[in-house]
C-alpha positions as CSV (number, residue, x, y, z in Angstrom):
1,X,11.6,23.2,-8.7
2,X,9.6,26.6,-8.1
3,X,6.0,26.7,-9.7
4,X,6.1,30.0,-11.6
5,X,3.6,32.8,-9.8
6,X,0.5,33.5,-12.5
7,X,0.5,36.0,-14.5
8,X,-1.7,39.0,-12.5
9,X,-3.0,40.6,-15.9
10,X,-3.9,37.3,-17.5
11,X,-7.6,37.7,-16.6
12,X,-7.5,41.1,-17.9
13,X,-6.0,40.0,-21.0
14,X,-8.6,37.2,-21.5
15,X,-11.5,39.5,-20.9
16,X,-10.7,42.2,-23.0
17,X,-8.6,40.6,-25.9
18,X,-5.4,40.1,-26.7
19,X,-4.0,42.5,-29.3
20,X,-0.4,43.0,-30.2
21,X,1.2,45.8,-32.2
22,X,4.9,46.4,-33.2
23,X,4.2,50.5,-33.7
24,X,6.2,52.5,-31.1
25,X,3.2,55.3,-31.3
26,X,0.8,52.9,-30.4
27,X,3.3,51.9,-27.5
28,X,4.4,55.5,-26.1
29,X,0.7,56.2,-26.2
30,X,-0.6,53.0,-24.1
31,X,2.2,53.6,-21.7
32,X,1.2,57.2,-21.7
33,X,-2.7,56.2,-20.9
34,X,-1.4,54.2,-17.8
35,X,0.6,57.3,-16.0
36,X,-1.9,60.5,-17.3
37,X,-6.1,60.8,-16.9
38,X,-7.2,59.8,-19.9
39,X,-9.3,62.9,-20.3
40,X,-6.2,65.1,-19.9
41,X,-4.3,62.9,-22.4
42,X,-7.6,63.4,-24.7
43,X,-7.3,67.1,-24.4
44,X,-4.0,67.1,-25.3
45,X,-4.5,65.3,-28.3
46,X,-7.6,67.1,-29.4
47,X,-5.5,70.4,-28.7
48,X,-2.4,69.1,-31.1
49,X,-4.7,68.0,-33.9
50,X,-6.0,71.8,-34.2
51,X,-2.6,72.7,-33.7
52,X,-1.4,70.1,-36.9
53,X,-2.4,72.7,-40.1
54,X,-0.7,75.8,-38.7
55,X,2.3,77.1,-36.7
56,X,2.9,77.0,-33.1
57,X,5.3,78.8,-30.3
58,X,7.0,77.3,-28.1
59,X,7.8,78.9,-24.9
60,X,10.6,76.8,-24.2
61,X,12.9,76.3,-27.1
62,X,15.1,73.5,-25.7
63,X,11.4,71.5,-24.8
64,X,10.6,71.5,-28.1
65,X,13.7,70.8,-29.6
66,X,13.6,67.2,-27.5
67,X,9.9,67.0,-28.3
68,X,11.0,67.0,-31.8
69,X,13.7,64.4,-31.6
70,X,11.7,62.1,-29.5
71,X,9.1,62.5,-32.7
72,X,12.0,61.7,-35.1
73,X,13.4,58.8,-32.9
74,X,9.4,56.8,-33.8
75,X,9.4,57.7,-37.1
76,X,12.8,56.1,-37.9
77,X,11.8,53.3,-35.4
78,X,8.3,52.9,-37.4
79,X,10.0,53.4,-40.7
80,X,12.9,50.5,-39.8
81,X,10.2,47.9,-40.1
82,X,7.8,48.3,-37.0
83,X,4.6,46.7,-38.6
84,X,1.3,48.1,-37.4
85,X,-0.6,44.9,-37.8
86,X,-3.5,44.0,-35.2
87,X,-3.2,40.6,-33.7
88,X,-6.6,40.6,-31.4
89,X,-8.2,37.0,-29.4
90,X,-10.8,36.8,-27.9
């Protein structure tokens, strides 16, 4: 029988803690801090939270129409029982 190859990330995960959430935010975000510098994901957050009290255009209609539904698609999977509990080892 084949011995199963180690886990590469195992180290990582020993060194910095194991945590483990069920919130799909939380998950789009951590995927997102893996594929855009973290400064320009940073910025971009920054830039929406000033955005948050008022009203924005959208250049492209269709764009923000899927932004919008890719917002709605968390919030039912959140709502549907994600729990947002921190499980963290270390």
């Amino acid at each position: 029988m084949p011995v199963p190859e180690p886990d590469p990330n195992e180290e990582l995960r020993e060194r910095s803690g194991r945590v483990s959430l069920a919130d799909p935010f939380v998950t789009l975000f951590y995927d997102l801090c893996k594929l855009v510098p973290l400064g320009e994901l940073e910025k971009l957050v920054r830039d929406a939270c000033r955005v948050g009290a008022g009203l924005k255009l959208y250049s492209n209609g269709w764009l923000a129409l899927y932004a919008q539904d890719m917002v709605r698609r968390l919030d039912n999977a959140r709502e549907s029982g994600a729990e947002t509990e921190v499980v963290q080892t270390e």
